[in-house]
C-alpha positions in Angstrom: -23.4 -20.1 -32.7 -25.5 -21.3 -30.0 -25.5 -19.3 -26.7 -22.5 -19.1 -24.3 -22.8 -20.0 -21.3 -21.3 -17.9 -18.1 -20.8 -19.0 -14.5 -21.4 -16.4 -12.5 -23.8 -13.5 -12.4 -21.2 -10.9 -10.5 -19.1 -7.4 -12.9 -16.6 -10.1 -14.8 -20.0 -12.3 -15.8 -22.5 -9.5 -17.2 -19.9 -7.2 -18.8 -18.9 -10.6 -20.9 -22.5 -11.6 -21.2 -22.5 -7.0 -22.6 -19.3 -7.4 -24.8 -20.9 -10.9 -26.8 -24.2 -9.1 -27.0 -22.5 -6.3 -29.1 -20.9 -8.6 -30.9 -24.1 -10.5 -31.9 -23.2 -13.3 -30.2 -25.9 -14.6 -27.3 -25.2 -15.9 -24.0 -26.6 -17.6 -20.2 -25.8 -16.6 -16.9 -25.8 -19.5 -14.8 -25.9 -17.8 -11.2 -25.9 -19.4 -7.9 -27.8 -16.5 -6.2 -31.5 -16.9 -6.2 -31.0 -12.5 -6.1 -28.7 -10.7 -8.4 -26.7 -8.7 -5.9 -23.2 -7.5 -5.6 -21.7 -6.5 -1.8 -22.0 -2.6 -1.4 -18.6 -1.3 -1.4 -16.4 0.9 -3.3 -14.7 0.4 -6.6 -12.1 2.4 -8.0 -12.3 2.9 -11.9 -9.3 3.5 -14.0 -9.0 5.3 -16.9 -8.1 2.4 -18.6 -11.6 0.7 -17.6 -13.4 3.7 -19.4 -11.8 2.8 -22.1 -14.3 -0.6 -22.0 -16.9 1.1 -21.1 -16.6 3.0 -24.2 -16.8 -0.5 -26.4 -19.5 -1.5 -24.2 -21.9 1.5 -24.4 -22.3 2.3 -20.5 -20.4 5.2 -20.1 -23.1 7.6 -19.7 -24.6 5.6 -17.3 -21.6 5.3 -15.2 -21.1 8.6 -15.4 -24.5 9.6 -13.8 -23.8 7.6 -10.9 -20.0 8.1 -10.2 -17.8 10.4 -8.1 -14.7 11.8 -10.1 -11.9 12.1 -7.3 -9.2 15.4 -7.6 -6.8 13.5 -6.5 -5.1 10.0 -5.2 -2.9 10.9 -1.8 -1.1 8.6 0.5 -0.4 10.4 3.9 1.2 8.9 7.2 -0.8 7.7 9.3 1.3 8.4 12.5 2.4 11.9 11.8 -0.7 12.8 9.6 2.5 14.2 6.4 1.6 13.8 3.4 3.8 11.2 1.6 2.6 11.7 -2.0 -0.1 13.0 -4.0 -1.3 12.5 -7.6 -3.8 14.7 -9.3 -6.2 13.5 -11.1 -8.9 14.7 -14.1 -6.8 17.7 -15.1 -6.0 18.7 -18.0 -2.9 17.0 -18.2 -4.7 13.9 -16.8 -6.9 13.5 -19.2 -4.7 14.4 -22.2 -2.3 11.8 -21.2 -4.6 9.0 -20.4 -7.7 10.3 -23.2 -10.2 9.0 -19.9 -11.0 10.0 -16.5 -10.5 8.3 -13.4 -13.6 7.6 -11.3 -14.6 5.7 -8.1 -18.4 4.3 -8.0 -20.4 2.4 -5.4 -20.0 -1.4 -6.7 -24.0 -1.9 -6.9 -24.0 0.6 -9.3 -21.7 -1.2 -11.8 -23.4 -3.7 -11.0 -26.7 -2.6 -12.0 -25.5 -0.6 -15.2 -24.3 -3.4 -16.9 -27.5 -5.5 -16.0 -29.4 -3.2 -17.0 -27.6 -2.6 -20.4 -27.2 -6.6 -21.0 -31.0 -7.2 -20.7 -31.7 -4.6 -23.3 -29.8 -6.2 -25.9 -32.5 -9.3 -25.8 -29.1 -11.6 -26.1 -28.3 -12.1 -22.4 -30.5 -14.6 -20.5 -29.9 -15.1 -16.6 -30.5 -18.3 -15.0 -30.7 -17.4 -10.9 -30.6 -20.3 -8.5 -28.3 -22.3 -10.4 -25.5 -23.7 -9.2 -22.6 -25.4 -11.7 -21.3 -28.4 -10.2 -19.3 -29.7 -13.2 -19.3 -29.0 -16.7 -18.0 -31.7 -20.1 -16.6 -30.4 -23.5 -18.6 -32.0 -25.5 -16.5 -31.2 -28.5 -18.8 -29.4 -30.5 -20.3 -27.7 -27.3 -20.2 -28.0 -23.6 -22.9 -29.3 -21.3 -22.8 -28.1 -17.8 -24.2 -29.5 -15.0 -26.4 -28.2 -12.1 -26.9 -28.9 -8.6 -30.7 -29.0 -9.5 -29.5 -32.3 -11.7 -30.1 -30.3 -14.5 -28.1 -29.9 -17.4 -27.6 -27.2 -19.8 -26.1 -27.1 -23.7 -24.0 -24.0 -24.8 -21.4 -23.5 -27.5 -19.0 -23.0 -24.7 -18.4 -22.2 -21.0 -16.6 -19.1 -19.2 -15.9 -19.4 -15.4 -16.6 -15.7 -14.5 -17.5 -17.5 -10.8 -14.6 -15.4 -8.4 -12.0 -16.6 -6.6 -13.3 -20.2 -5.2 -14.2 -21.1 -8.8 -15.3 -24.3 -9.9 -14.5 -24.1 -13.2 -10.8 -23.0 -12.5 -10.6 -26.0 -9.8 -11.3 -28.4 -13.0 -9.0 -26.7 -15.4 -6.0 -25.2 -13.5 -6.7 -27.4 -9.8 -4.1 -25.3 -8.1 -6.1 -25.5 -4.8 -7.3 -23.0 -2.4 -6.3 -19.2 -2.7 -3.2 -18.1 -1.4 -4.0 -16.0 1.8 -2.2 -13.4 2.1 -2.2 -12.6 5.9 -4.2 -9.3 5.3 -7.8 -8.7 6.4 -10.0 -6.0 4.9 -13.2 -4.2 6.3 -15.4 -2.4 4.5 -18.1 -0.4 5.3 -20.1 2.8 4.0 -20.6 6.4 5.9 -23.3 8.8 4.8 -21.8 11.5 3.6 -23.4 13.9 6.3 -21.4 11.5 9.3 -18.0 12.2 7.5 -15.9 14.6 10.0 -14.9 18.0 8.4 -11.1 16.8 8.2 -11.6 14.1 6.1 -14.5 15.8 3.7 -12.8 16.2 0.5 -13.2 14.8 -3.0 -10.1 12.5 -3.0 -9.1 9.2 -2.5 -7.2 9.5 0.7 -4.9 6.7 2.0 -3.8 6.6 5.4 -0.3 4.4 5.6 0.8 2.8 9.0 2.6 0.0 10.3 0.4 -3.0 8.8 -2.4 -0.7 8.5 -3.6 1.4 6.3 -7.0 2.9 6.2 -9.1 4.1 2.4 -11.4 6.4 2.0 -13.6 7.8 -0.9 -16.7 9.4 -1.9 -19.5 7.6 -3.6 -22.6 7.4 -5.1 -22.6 11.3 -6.2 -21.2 12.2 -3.1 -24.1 10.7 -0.9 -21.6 8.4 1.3 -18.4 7.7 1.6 -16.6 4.1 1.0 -14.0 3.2 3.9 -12.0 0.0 3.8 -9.7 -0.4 6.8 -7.2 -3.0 6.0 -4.3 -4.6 8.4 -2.3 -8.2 8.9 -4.1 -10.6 11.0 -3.7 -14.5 11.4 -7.5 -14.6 11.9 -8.8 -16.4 8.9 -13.1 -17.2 8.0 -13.6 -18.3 4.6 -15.8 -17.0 2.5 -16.8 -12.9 2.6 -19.7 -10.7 3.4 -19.1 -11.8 7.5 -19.1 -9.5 9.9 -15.7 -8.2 11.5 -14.3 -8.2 15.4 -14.8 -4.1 16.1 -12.0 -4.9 19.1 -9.6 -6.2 16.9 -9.7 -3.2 14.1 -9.6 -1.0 17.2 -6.3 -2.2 18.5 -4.3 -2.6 15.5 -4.8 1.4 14.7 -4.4 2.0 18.2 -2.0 5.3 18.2 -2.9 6.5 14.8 -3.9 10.0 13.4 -7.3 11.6 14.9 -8.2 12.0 11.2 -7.9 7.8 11.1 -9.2 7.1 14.3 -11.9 9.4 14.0 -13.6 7.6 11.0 -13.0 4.5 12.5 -15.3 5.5 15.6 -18.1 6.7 12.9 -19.0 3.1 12.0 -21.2 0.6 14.1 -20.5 -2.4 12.1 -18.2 -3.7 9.2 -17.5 -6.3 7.1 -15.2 -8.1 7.0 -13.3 -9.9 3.9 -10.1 -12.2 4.1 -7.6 -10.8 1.2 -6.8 -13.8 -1.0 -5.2 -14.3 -4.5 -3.3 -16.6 -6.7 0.1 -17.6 -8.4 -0.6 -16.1 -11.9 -0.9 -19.0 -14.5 -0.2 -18.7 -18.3 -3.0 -21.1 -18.9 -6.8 -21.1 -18.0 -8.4 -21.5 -21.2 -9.0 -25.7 -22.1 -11.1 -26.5 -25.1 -14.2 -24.4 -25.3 -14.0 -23.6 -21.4 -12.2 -20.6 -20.5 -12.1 -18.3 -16.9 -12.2 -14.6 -16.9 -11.7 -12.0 -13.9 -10.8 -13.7 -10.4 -11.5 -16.8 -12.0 -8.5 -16.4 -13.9 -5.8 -14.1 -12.2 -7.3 -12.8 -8.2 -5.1 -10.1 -7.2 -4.8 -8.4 -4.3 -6.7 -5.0 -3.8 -3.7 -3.1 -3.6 -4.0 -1.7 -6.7 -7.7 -1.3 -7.4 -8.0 -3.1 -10.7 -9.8 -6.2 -9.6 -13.2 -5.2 -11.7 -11.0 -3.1 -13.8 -9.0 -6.5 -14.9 -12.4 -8.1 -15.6 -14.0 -5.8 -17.8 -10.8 -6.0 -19.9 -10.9 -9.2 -20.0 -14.2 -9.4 -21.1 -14.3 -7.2 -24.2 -10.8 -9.3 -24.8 -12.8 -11.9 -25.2 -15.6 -11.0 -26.8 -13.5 -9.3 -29.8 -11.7 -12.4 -30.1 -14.9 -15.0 -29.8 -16.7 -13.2 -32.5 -13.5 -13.7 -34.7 -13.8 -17.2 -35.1 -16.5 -20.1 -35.4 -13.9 -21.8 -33.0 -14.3 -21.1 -29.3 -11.4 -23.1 -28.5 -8.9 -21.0 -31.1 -11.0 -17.8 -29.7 -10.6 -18.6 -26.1 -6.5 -18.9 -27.0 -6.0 -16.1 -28.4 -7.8 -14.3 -25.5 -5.6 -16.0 -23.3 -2.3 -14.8 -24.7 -3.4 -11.3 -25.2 -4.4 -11.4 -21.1 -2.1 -13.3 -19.2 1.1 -11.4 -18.9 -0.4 -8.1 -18.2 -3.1 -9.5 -15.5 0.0 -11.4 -14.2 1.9 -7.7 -13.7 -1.5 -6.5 -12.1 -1.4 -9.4 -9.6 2.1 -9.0 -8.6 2.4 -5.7 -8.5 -0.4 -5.4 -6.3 1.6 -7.9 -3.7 4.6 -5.3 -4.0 2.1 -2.1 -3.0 0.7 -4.0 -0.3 4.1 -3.9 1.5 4.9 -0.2 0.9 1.5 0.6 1.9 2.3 -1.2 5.3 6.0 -0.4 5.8 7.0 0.5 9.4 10.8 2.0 10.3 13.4 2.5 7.7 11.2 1.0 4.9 9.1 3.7 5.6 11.2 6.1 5.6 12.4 4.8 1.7 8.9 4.7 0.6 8.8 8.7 1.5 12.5 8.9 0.1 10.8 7.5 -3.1 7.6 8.9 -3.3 7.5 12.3 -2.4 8.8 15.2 -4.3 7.4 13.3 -7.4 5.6 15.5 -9.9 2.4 14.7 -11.3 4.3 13.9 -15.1 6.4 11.4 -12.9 3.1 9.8 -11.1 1.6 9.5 -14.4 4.8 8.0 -16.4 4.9 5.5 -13.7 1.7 4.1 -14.0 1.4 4.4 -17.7 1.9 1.0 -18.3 -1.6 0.5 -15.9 -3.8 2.9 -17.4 -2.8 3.8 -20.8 -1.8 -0.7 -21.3 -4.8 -1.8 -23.5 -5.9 -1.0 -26.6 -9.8 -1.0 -27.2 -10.0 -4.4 -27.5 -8.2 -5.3 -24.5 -5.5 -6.5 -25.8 -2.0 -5.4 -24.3 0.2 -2.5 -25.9 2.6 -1.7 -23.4 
């Protein structure tokens, strides 16, 4: 088969450009970026991601460079209670799930599955190249560049994010829906964290259309913080930099523990939260889409890079399985699209009990606390334990 070809140089394009390579198979990144780079922030890694990395031969490497949380706890961000809390890398944890749950500065992810493509001698990467259409030839697909050049694969995956142009010519549902909510991000070194908010867990503050994340990373050498909250205020586009004035006043009142990381950081970025109606069909032909080409979700419930790993080694089982993209790319589709779909909306539905005010509130505590770690873990089950080591859905 002659080499695949993958817009998009980001997680969702190397680890599929990783998964083909172990399968024998060869493949091109096509990457706009003249620099390989992904935008430092945090990433939060479910067990069900180790799982891929298992199949992809990168654990080790992850695990030199991640942070293994002892817990995920949602407090209140007004009275500082803690609403709920879920232990994590016991051994309960990791007998039920068979993985751990990490959390891992996103350059790193980045870089350990660069590093372990380019040592397989299949993956080439084209940077400064920018796919401006694409035709299915029928025994192959030629792509076109913004360069006017042209490039010959047996077959194309749109691994190019949320405004891609591959899913604009297959699906052409439009721009993202925005979803109202506006995230900033930035990083804290770890000696600038204040003493109440040192500790080795992922620590969610919940207030009314707020709520504030934070996290160690990178071995414990900083700390990830997204601060996230409704806003009309809409730039396209990420990686700008955020209004200081208007992330001050919406946590106006909030915890000192909130507030007091808040005041820590200079500057932020800031990123417009965006997704889409899940579809049941993005594969046409030998052109496919995979990660937030395919099913964006909201951040809500950290599987974003999770979904796109999956998807990868999804693909790459099933692409190695035929001398057919097209038949491969279908199957991959129908083993991925209801449960990205349940990723994408259920990460709308935590969104709103993240932010509930009043009487919602209230329920979400009602709901939530009191729960024992063997009701945590039942509940998300479905998330974590979902795939089997092919990606395919079991639950």
């Amino acid at each position: 088969m002659n080499p695949v070809l993958i817009a998009g140089g980001g997680i969702g394009g190397f680890a599929t450009a990783l998964a083909l390579a172990r399968k024998g198979l060869e493949s091109i990144i096509i990457e706009r970026e003249t620099a390989l780079r992904e935008a430092g922030a945090g990433i939060q890694l479910g067990p069900n991601v180790f799982a891929m990395f298992d199949v992809l031969g990168i654990t080790d490497a992850i695990c030199e460079v991640a942070v293994f949380p002892d817990a995920l706890v949602m407090k209140d961000a007004l009275d500082g209670s803690e609403v709920t809390r879920i232990p994590l890398n016991t051994a309960e944890f990791l007998t039920r799930f068979k993985h751990p749950y990490g959390v891992i500065y996103r350059p790193d992810l980045h870089n350990a599955l660069i590093a372990a493509a380019k040592t397989t001698g299949k993956v080439e990467v084209r940077p400064g190249s920018k796919v401006t259409g694409f035709e299915d030839t029928g025994t192959g697909v030629r792509v076109s560049l913004a360069s006017g050049e042209t490039m010959e694969g047996a077959a194309l995956v749109g691994a190019d994010g949320l405004w891609s142009k591959v899913r604009e010519a297959i699906v052409g549902d439009g721009a993202p829906r925005v979803s109202g909510h506006i995230a900033y991000r930035a990083v804290l070194p770890e000696a600038e964290v204040p003493a109440a908010n040192h500790r080795n867990e992922v620590i969610l503050w919940a207030g009314p259309k707020t709520h504030l994340v934070h996290y160690p990373l990178h071995r414990g050498d900083i700390f990830n913080l997204v601060a996230v909250f409704h806003s009309d205020a809409y730039e396209e586009g990420w990686d700008v930099y955020g209004d200081v004035n208007e992330l001050t006043a919406k946590f106006a009142g909030q915890r000192p523990e909130v507030l007091g990381m808040l005041d820590r950081i200079e500057s932020w970025r800031m990123w417009v939260l965006c997704d889409r109606e899940p579809v049941k069909q993005w594969s046409i032909g030998r052109v496919t889409l995979l990660g937030d080409a395919a099913h964006p979700m909201l951040q809500y419930l950290a599987q974003g890079a999770c979904m796109a790993t999956e998807d990868a080694v999804c693909l790459a089982h099933h692409l190695a399985r035929t001398a057919e993209p097209a038949t491969g790319f279908l199957a991959y589709q129908a083993d991925r699209y209801l449960r990205t779909a349940r990723v994408q909306m259920t990460a709308r539905l935590y969104g709103d009990i993240y932010h509930a005010a009043g009487p919602v509130a209230e329920l979400r505590r009602m709901m939530l606390s009191g729960r024992t770690a063997e009701q945590a873990y039942t509940g998300v089950n479905w998330l974590y334990a979902g795939v089997d080591r092919y990606g395919r859905q079991v639950l």
